[in-house]
Backbone as CSV, one residue per row, in Angstrom:
resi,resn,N_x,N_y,N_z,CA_x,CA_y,CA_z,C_x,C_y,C_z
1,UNK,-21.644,-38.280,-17.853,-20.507,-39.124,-18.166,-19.213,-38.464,-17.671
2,UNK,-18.707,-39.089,-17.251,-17.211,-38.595,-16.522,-16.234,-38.728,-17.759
3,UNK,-15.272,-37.096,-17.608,-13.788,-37.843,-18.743,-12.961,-38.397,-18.238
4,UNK,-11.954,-38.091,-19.240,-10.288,-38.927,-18.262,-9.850,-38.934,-17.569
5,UNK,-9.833,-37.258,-17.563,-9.247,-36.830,-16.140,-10.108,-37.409,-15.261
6,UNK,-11.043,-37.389,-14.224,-11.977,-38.077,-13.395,-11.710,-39.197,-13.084
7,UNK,-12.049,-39.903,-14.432,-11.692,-41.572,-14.308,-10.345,-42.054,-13.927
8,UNK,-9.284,-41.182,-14.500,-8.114,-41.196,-14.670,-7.569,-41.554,-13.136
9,UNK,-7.890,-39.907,-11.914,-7.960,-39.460,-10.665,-8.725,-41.107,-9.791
10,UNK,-9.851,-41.230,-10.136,-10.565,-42.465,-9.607,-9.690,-43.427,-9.311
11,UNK,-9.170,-44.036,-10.990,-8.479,-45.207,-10.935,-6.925,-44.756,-10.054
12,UNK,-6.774,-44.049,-9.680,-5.449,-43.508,-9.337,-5.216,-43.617,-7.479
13,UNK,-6.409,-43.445,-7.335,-6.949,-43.039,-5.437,-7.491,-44.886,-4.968
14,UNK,-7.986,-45.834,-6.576,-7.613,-47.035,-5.999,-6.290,-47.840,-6.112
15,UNK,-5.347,-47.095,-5.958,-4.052,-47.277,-5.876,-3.737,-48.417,-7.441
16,UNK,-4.491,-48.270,-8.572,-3.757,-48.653,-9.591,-2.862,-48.535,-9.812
17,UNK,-1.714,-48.976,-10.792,-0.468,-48.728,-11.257,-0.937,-47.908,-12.602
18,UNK,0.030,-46.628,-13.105,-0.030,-45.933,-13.781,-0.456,-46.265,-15.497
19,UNK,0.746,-46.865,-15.457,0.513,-47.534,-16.992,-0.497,-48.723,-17.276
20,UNK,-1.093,-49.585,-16.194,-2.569,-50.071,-16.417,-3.793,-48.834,-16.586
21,UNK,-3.776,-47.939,-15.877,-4.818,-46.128,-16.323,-4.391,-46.117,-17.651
22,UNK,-3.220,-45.972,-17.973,-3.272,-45.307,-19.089,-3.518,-46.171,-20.348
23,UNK,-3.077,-47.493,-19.916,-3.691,-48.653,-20.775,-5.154,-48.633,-21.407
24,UNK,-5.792,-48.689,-20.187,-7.326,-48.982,-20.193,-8.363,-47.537,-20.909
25,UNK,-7.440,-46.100,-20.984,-7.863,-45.150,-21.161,-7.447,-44.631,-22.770
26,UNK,-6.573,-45.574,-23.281,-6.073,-45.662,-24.468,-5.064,-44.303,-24.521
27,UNK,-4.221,-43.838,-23.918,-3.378,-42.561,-23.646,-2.118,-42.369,-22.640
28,UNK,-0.901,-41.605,-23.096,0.510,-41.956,-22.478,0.202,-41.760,-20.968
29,UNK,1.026,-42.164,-20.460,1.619,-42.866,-18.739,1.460,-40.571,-18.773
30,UNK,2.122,-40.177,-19.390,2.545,-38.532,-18.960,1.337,-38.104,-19.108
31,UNK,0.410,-38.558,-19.912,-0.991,-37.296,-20.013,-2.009,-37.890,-18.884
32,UNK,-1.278,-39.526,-18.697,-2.223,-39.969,-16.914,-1.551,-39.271,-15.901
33,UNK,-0.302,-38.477,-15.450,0.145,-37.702,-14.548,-0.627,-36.523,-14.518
34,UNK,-0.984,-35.788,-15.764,-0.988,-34.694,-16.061,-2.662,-34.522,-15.820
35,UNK,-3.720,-35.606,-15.909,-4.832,-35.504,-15.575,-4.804,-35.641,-14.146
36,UNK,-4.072,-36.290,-13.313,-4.163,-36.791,-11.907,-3.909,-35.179,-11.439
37,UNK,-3.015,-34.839,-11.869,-2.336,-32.968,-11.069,-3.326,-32.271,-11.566
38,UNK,-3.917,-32.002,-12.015,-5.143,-31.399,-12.580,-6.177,-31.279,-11.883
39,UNK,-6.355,-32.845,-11.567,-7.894,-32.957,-10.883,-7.756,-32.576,-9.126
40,UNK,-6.533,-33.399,-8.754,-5.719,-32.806,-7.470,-6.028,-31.218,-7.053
41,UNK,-5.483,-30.467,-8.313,-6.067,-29.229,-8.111,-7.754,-28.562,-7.921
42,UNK,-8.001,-29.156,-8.793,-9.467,-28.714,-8.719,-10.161,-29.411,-7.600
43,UNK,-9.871,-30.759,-7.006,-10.568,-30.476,-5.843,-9.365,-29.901,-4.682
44,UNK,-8.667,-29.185,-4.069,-7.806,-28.965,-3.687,-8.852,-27.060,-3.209
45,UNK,-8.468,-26.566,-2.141,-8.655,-25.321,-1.171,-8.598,-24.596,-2.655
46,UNK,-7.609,-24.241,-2.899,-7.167,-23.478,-3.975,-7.944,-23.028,-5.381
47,UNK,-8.796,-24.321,-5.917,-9.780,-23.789,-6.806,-10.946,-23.190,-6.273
48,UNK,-11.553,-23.912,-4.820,-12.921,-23.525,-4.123,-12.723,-22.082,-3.280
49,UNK,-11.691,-21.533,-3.824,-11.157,-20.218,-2.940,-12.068,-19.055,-3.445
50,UNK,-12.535,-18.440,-2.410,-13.652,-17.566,-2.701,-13.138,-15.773,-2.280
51,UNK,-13.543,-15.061,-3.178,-12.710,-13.936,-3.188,-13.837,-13.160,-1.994
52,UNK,-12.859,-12.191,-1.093,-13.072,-11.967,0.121,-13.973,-10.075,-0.196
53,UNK,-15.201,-10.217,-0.170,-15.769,-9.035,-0.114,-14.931,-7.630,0.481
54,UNK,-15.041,-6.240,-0.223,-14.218,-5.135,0.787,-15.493,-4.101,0.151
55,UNK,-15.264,-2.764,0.854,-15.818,-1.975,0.765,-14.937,-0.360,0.304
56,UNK,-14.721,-0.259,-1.317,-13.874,0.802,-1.367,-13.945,1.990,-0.766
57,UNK,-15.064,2.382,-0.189,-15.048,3.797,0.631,-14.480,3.348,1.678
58,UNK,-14.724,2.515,2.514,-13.944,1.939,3.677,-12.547,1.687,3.200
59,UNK,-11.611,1.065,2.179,-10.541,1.277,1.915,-10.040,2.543,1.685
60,UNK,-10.567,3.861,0.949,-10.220,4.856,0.844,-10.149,5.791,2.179
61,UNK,-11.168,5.516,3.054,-10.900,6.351,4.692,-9.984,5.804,5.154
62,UNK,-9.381,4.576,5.369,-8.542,3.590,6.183,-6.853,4.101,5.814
63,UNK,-7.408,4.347,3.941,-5.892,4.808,3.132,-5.517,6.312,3.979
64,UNK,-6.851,6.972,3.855,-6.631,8.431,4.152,-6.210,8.628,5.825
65,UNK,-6.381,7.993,6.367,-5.750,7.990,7.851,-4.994,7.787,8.198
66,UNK,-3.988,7.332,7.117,-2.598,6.978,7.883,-2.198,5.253,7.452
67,UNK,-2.785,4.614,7.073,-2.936,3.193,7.198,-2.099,3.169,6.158
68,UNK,-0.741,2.112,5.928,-0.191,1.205,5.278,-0.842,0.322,4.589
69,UNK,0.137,0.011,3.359,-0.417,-0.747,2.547,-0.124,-2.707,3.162
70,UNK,1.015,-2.321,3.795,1.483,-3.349,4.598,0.219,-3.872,5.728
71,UNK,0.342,-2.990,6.752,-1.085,-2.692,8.118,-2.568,-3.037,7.053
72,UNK,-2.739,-2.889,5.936,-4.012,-3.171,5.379,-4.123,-4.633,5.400
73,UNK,-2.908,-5.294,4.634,-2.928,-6.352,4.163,-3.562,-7.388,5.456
74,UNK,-1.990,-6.630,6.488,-2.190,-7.932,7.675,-3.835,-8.004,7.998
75,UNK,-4.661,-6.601,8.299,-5.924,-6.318,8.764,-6.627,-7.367,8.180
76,UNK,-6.637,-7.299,6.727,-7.470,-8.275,6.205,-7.131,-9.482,5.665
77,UNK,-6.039,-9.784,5.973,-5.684,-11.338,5.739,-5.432,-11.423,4.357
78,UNK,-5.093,-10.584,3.441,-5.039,-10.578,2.212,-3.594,-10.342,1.975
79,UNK,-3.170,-10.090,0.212,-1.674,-10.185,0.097,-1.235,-7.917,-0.018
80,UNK,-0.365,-7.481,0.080,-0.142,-5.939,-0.028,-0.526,-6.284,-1.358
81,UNK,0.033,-6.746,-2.600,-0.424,-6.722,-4.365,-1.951,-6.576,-4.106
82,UNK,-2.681,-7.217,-3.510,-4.300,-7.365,-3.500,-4.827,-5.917,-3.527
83,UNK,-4.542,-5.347,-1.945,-4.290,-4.064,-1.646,-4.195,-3.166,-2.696
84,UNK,-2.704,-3.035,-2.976,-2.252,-2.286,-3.997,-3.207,-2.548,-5.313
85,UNK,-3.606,-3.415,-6.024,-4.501,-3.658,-7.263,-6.428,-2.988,-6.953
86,UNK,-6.850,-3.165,-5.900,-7.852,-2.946,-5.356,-7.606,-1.146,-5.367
87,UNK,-6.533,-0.651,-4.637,-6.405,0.851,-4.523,-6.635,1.422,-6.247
88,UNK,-5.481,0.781,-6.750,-5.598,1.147,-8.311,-6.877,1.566,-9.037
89,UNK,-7.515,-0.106,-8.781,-8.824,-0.264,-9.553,-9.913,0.994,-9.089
90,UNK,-10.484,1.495,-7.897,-11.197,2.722,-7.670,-10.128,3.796,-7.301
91,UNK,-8.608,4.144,-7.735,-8.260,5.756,-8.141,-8.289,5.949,-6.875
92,UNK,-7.353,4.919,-5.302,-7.025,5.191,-4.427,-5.836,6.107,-4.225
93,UNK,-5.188,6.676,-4.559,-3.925,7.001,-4.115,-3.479,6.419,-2.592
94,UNK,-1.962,5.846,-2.787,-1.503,5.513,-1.518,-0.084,5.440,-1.879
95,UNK,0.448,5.619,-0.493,2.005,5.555,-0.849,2.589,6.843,-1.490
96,UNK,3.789,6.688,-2.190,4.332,8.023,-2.230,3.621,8.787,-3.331
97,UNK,2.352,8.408,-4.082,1.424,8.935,-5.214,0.782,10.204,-3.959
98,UNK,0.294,9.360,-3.245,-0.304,10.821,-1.925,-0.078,11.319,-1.652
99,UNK,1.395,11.403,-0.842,2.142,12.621,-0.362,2.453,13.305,-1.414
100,UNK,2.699,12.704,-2.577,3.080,14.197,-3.682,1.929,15.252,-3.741
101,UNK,0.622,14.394,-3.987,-0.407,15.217,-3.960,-0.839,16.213,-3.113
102,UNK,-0.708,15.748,-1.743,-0.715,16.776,-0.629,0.344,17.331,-0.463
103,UNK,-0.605,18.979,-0.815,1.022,20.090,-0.625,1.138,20.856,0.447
104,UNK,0.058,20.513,1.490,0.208,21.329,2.894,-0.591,22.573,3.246
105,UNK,-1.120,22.953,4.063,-1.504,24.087,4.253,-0.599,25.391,4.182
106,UNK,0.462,25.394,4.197,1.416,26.563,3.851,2.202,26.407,2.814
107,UNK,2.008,25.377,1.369,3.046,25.523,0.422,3.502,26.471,0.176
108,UNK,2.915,27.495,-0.105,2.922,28.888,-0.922,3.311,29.332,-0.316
109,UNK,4.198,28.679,1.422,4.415,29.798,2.409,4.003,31.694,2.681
110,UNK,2.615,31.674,2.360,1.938,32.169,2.516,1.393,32.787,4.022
111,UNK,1.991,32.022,4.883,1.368,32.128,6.275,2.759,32.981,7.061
112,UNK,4.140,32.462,6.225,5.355,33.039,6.425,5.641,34.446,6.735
113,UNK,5.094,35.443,5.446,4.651,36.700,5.790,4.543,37.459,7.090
114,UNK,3.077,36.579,7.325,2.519,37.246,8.776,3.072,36.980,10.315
115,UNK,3.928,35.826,10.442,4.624,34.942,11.018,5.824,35.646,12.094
116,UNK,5.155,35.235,13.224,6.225,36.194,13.995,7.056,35.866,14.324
117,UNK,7.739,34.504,13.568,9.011,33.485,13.680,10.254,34.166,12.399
118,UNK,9.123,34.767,11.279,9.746,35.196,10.095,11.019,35.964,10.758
119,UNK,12.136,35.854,9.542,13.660,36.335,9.124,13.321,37.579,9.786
120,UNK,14.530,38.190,10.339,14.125,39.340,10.084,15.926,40.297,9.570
121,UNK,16.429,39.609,10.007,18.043,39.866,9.650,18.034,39.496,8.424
122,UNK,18.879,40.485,7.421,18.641,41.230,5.859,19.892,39.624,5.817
123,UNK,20.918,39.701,6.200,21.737,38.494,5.951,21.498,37.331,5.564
124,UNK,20.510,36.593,6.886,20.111,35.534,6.874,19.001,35.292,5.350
125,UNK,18.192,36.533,5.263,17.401,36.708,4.535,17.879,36.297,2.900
126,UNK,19.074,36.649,2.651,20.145,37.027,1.157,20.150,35.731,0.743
127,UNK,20.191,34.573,1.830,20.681,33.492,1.094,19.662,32.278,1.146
128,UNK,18.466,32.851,1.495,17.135,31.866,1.678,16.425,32.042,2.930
129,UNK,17.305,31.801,3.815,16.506,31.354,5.030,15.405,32.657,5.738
130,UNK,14.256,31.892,5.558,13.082,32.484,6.295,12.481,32.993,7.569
131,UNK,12.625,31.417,7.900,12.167,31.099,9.604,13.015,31.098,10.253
132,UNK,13.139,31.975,11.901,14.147,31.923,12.644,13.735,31.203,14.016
133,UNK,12.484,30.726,13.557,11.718,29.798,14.925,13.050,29.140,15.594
134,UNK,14.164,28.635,15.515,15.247,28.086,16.263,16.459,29.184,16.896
135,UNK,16.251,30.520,16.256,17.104,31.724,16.505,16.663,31.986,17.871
136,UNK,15.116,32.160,18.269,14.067,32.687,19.396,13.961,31.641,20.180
137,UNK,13.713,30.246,20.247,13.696,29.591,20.623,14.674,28.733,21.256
138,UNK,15.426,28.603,20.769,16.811,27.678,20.498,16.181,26.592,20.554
139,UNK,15.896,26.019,20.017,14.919,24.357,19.645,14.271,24.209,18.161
140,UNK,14.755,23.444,17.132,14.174,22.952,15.961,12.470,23.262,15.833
141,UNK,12.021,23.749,14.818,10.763,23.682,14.376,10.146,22.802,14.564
142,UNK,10.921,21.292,13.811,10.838,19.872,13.851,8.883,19.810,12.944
143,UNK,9.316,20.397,12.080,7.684,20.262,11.206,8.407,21.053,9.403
144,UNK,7.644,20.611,8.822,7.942,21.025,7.361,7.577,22.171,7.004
145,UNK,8.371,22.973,5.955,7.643,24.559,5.777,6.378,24.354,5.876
146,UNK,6.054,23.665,4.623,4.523,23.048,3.778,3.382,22.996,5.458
147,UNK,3.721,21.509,5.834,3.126,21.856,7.257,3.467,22.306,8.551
148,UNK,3.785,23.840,8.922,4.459,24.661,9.922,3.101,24.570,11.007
149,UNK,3.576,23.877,11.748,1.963,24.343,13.312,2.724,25.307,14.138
150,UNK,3.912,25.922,13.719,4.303,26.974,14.759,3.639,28.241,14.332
151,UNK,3.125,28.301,13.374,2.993,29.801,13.363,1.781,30.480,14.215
152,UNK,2.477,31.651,14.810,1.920,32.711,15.095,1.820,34.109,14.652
153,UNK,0.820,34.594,14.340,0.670,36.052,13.751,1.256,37.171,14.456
154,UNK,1.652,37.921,13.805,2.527,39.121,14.688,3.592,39.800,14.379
155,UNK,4.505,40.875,15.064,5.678,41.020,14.644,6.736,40.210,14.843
156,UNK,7.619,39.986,14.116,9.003,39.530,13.629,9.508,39.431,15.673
157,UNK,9.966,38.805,16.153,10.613,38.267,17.427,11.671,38.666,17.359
158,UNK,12.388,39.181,18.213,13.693,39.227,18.500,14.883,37.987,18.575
159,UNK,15.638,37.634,17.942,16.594,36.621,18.450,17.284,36.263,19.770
160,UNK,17.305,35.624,20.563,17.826,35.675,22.002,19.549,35.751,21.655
161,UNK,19.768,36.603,22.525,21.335,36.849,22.321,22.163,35.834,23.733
162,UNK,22.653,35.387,23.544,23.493,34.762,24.638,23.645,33.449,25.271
């Protein structure tokens, strides 16, 4: 047996007038709108929408490579919130939650020590500064203490004078 809504939608698509539906259905002209938008919906893309299979290890390598939450979305035709809720749900980190986590192969500047870029002028030394990789060079490090790819083992370099 079909309800109102149904019948309601039926009588509606044979171009009845409103208040004869709602006549014949014993119920206001507004609760015959309100079944018609209803049923509209349910047969409508939007209810028959079928949620799109992923593979969280495959989201977690894709995260770990570099990939945007933005670049994910477009990839899979989905919304960034989707993304972002999906990362959540399996304990993805992405975005600025990751980079905090990763502290670099030299946080502890540890590698500084041995470093034949290291300070070696007591001055420079007094007020922080470490690395003189731009003193020897004359050219920026252009890399973070945390991740330094300049280093080389050895003694302390001379500064180029002139």
């Amino acid at each position: 047996m079909k309800n109102k809504q149904e019948i309601a939608f039926m009588m509606w698509n044979d171009k009845r007038p409103i208040k004869d539906i709602a006549n014949s259905l014993g119920v206001s002209c507004a609760s015959v709108y309100k079944y018609i938008e209803r049923e509209k919906y349910l047969r409508s893309e939007a209810a028959t929408h079928v949620k799109k299979e992923y593979d969280p290890e495959k989201l977690r390598k894709e995260i770990e490579s570099g990939l945007t939450i933005k670049q994910l979305a477009i990839r899979y035709g989905i919304g960034e919130n989707t993304i972002r809720r999906r990362c959540n749900k399996h304990g993805i980190l992405y975005g600025k939650a990751r980079k905090a986590e990763y502290k670099g192969k030299n946080a502890d500047r540890h590698l500084c020590q041995s470093c034949c870029f290291r300070m070696s002028n007591k001055t420079f030394l007094s007020v922080g500064m470490r690395c003189d990789y731009i003193g020897i060079n004359e050219k920026s490090r252009r890399c973070s203490v945390a991740d330094c790819d300049k280093y080389e083992q050895g003694k302390p370099k001379k500064e180029k004078v002139g």
